[in-house]
C-alpha positions as CSV (number, residue, x, y, z in Angstrom):
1,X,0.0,0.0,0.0
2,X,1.2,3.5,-1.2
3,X,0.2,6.8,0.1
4,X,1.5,7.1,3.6
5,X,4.5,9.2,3.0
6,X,4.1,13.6,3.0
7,X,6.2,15.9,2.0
8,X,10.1,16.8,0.4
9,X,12.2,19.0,2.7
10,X,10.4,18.0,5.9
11,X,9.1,14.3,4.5
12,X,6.9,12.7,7.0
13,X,5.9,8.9,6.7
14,X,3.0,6.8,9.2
15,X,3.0,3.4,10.2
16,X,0.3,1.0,12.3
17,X,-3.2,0.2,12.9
18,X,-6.1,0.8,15.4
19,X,-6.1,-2.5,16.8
20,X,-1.8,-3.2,15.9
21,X,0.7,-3.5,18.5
22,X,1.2,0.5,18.2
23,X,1.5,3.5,15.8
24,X,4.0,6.4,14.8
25,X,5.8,7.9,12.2
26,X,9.1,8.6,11.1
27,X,10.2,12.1,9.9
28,X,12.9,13.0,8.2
29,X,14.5,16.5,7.2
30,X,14.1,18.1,10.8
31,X,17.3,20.4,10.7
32,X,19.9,19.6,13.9
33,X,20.4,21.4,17.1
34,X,16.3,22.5,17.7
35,X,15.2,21.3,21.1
36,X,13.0,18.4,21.2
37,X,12.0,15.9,24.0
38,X,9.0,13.4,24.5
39,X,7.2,15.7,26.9
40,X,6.5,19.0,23.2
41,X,5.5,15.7,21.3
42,X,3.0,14.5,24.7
43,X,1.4,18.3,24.9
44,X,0.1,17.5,21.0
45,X,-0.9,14.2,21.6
46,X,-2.9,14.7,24.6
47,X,-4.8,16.9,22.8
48,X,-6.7,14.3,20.9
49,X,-6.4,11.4,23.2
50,X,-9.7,9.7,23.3
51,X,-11.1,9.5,26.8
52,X,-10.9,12.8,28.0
53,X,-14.4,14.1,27.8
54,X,-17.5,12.1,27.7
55,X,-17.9,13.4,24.2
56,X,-15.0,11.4,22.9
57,X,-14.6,7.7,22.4
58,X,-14.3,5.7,26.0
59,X,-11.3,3.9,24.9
60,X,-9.0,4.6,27.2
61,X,-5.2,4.9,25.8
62,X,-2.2,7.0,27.8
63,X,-1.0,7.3,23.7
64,X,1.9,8.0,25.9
65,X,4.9,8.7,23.4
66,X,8.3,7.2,22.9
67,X,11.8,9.0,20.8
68,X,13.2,6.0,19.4
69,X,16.2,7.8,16.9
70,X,17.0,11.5,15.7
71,X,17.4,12.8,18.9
72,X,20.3,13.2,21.9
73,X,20.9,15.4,24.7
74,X,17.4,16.9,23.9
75,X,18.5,18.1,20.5
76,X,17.4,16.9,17.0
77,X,20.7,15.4,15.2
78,X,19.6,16.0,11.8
79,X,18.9,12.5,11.1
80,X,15.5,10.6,10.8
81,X,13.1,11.0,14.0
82,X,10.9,8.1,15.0
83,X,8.1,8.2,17.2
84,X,6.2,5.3,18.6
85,X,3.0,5.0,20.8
86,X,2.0,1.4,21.9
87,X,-1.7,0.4,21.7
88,X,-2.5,-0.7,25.1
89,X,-6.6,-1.0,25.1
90,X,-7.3,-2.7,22.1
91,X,-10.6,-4.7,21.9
92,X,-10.7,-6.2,18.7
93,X,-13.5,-8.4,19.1
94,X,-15.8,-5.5,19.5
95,X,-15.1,-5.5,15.3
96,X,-15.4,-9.2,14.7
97,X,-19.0,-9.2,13.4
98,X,-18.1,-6.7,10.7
99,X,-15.9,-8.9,9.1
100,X,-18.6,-9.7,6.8
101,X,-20.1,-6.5,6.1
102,X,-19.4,-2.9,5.0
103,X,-20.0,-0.2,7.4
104,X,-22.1,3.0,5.8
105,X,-19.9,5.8,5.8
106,X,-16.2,3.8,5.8
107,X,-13.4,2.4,3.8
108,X,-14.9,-1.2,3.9
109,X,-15.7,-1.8,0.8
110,X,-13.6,0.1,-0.5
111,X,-10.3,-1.6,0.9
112,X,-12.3,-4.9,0.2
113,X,-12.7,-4.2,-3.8
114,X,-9.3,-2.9,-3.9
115,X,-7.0,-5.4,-2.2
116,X,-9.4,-7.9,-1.5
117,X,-8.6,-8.0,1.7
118,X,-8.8,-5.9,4.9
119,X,-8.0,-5.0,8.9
120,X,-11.6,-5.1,10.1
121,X,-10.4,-4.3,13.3
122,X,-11.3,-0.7,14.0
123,X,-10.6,0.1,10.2
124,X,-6.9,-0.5,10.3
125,X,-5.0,2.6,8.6
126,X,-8.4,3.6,8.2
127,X,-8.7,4.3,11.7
128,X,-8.9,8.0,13.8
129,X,-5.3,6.5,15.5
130,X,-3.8,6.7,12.4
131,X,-3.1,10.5,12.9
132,X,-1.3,9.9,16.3
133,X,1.8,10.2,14.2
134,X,0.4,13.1,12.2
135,X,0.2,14.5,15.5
136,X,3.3,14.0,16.4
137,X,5.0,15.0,13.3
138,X,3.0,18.2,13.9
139,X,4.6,18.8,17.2
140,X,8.4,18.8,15.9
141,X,7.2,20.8,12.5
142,X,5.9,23.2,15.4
143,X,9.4,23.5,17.3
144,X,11.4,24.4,14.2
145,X,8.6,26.9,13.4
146,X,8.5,28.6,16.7
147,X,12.4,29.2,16.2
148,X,11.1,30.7,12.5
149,X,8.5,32.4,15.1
150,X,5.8,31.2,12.8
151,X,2.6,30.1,15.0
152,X,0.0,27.5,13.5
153,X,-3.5,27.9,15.5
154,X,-6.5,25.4,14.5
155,X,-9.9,25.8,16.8
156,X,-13.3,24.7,16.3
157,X,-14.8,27.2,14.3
158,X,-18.5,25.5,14.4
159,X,-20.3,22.3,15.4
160,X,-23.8,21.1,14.0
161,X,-24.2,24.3,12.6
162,X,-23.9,26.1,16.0
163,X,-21.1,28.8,14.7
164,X,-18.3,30.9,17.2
165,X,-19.1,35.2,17.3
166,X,-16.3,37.1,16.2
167,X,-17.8,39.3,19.0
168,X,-17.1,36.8,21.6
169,X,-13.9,35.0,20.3
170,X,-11.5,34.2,22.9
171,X,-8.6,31.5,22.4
172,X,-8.0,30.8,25.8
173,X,-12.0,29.7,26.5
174,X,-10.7,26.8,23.9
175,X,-8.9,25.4,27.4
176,X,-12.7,25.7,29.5
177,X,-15.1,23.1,27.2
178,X,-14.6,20.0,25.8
179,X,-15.2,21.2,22.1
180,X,-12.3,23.3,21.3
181,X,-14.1,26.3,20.9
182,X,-12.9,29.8,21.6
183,X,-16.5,31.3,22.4
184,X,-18.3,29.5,25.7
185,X,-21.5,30.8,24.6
186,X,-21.5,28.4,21.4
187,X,-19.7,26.0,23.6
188,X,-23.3,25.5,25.6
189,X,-25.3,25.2,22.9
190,X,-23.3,22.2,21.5
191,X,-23.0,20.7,24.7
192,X,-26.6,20.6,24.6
193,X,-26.7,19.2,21.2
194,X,-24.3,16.4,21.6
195,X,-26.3,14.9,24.7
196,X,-29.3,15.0,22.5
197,X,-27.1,13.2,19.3
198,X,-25.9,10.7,22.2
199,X,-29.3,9.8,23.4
200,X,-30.5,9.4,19.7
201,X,-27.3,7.8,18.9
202,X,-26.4,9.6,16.3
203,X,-23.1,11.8,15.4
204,X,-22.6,15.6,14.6
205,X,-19.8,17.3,12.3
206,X,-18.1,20.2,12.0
207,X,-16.0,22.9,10.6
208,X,-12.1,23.8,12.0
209,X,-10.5,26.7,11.0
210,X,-7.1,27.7,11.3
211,X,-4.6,30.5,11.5
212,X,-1.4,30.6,10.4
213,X,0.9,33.7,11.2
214,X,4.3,35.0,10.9
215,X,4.4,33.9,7.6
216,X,7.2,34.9,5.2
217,X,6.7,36.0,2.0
218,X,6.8,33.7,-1.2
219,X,6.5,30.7,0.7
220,X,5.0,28.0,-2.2
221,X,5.3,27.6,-5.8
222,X,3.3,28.6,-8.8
223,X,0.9,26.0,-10.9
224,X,0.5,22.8,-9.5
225,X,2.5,22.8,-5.9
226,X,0.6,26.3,-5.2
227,X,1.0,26.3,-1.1
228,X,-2.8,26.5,-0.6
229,X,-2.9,23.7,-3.1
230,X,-0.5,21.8,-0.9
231,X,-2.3,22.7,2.4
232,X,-5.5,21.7,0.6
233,X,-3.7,17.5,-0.1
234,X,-2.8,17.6,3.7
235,X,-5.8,18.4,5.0
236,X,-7.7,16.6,3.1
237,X,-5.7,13.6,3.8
238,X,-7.5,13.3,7.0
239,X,-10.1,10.8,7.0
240,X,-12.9,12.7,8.6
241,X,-12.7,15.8,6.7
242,X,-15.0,16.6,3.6
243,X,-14.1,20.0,2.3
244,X,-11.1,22.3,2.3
245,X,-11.2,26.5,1.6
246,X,-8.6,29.0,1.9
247,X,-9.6,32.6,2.7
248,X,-13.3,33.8,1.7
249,X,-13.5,30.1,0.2
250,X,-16.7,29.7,-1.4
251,X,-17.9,32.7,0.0
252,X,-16.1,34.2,-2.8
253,X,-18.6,33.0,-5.7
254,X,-20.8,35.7,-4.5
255,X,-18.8,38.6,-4.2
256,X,-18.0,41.1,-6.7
257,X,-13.8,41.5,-8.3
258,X,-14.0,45.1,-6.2
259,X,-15.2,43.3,-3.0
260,X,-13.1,40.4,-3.2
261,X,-9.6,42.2,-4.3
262,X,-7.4,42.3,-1.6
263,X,-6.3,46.6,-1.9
264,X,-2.3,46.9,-1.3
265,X,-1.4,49.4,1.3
266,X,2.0,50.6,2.7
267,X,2.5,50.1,6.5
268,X,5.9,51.5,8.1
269,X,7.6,51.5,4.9
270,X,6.0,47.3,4.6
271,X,3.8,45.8,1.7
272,X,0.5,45.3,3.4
273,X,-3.3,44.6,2.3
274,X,-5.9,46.5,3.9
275,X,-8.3,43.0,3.8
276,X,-7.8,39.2,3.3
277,X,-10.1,37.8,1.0
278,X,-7.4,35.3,-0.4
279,X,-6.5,33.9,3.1
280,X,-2.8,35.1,3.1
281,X,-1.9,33.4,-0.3
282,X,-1.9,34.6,-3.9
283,X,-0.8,32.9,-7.0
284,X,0.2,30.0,-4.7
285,X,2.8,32.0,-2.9
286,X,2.4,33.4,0.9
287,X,1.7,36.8,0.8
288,X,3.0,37.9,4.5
289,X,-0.5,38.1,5.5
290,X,-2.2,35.8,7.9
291,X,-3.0,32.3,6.3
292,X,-6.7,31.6,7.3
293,X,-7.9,28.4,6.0
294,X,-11.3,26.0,7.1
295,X,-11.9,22.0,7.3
296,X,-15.4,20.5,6.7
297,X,-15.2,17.5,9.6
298,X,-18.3,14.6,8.9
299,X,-20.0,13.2,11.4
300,X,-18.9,10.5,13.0
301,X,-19.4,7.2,10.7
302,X,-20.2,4.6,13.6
303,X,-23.1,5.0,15.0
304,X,-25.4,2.5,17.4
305,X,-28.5,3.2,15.6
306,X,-30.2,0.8,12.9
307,X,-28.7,1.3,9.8
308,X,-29.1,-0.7,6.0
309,X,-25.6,-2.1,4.5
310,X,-24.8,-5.6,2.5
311,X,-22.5,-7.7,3.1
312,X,-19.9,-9.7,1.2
313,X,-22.1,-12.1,0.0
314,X,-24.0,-9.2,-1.1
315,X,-27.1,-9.7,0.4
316,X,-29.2,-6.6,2.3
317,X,-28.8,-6.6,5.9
318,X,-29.4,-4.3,9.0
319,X,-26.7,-3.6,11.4
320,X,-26.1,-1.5,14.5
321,X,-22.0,-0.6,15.0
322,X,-21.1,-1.8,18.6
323,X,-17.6,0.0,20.0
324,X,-16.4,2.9,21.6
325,X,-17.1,6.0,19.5
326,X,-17.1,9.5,19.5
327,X,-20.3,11.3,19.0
328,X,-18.3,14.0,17.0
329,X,-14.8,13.9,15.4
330,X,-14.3,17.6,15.2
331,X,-12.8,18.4,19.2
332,X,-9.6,16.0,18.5
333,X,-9.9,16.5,14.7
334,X,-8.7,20.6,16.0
335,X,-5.0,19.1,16.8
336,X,-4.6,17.3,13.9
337,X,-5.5,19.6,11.3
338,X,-3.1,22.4,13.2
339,X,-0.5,19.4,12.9
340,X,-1.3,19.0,9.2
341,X,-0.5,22.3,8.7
342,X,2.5,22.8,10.5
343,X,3.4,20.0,8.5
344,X,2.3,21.5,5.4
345,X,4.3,25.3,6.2
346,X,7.5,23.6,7.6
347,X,8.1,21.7,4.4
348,X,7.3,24.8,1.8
349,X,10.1,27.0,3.7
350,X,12.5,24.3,3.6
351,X,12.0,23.9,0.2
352,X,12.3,27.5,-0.1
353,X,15.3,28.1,1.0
């Protein structure tokens, strides 16, 4: 199977499965002397451990991190990184019915027609614990860009359509509810909508949006590695997420060329735009401006209500997913986006340079 390497300067490659013996990544390119230990990479990966909040999955997992190469005396070496967390509550025969059948909403079928075979067990690379190494590639692509003193923000922008006030934004409420969510206010309302989607067993999605600042000029490349193009691949290398826009997005269809055109000012003898319709890049190059860019996150796939699926034998049949499952994906989807990103930045200056 191909596809689980990203990136050229800062080239960042996943391994393992839901239900494996562990997962982790190896990254390569991290320049020598930044500092590094387990305890940057454990902040990240905290951040999405499922567990935390009765509105994520009750699997319990310490997804407690291990620096196997790459680093010594707290310093990168220059050489590859590899990061490993162990799987230490798996319980694989939770999944042992769907051998048989395809799941609505997953990669069942689809690794089934392709390979003919699959990892049934909590959909193998399929699974949400695939991006445990994202994650932690994230966190050493963040340490090399705090020395650039480039920041990569992510939050929870809205949740079954209940949407944060610019009025009322606040990163540091983020910390105070489970959701992510810089605005308390919206926080409530979605707390109240998640009980009610847990009750009715259903699932709720989401959008993340993300701010990326400190950016350099010229960052990206024209035509087909365009930076926005290249966040756009890493984000929507995620499983859960849908949609990708940059900027006024599809907003942008409606606006008028005089509404949407970003006017160039002069600021303390600087090039500077008085608005930021494109979302910090143009012609596929960072612009110095703020890089503001949104995920669509689905719903959840498993779900413990009824649903209609076949099975291999392809006849009709009615299932209802058993497991541990999060009613929403978007509140630990936040850190791995951000990750993504940082990902995404770290590799276009490199390149760049």
């Amino acid at each position: 199977m191909a596809g689980s390497v990203l990136g050229e300067g800062f080239k960042v490659s996943t391994w393992g499965e839901s239900h494996g013996a562990g997962v982790g990544v190896v990254v390569d390119g991290c320049p020598a002397g930044i500092d590094l230990c387990e305890e940057d990479i454990q902040r990240c990966l905290n951040r999405r451990k499922p567990g935390e909040t009765r509105y994520s999955t009750p699997r319990k997992e310490g997804d407690v991190v291990r620096i196997m190469s790459g680093v010594f005396e707290g310093k990168t070496t220059g050489t590859p990184i590899s990061l490993v967390v162990e799987n230490t509550s798996q319980r694989s025969a939770d999944y042992s019915e769907i051998a048989n059948y395809y799941r609505p909403g997953h990669a069942d079928y689809t690794f089934d027609a392709k390979y003919g075979f699959r990892d049934y067990r909590g959909g193998g690379r399929s699974s949400g614990r695939e991006t445990i190494g994202r994650v932690a590639a994230g966190a050493v692509a963040a340490k090399v860009l705090e020395e650039l003193e480039i920041s990569v923000k992510a939050y929870a922008k809205a949740i079954a359509g209940i949407e944060i006030s610019e009025d009322r934004f606040d990163l540091n409420e983020m910390n105070n509810n489970p959701f992510n969510m810089p605005d308390k206010e919206a926080a409530d309302l979605v707390a109240k909508k998640a009980d009610q989607m847990i009750k009715e067993q259903d699932s709720i999605g989401g959008i993340i949006e993300c701010q990326i600042t400190g950016m350099p000029v010229g960052i990206g490349e024209t035509v087909f590695d365009k930076l926005d193009a290249e966040l756009s691949k890493a984000i929507m290398s995620i499983g859960a997420v849908k949609g990708f826009e940059i900027g006024d997005g599809f907003a942008a269809a409606n606006l008028r060329g005089s509404e949407n055109n970003d006017d160039f000012i002069c600021v303390d003898g600087k090039v500077a735009k008085e608005t930021n319709h494109s979302g910090g890049v143009l012609g596929g190059m960072s612009d110095g401006s703020t890089i503001v860019f949104r995920a669509a996150v689905k719903p959840t796939p498993s779900i413990a209500r009824t649903q209609k699926t076949i099975n291999r034998d392809l006849d009709n049949v009615e299932i209802e997913i058993h497991g541990r499952h999060d009613p929403m994906i978007v509140p630990r989807a936040v850190v791995v986006v951000e990750s993504m990103a940082a990902v995404t930045i770290l590799d276009g200056v490199l390149k760049n340079l």
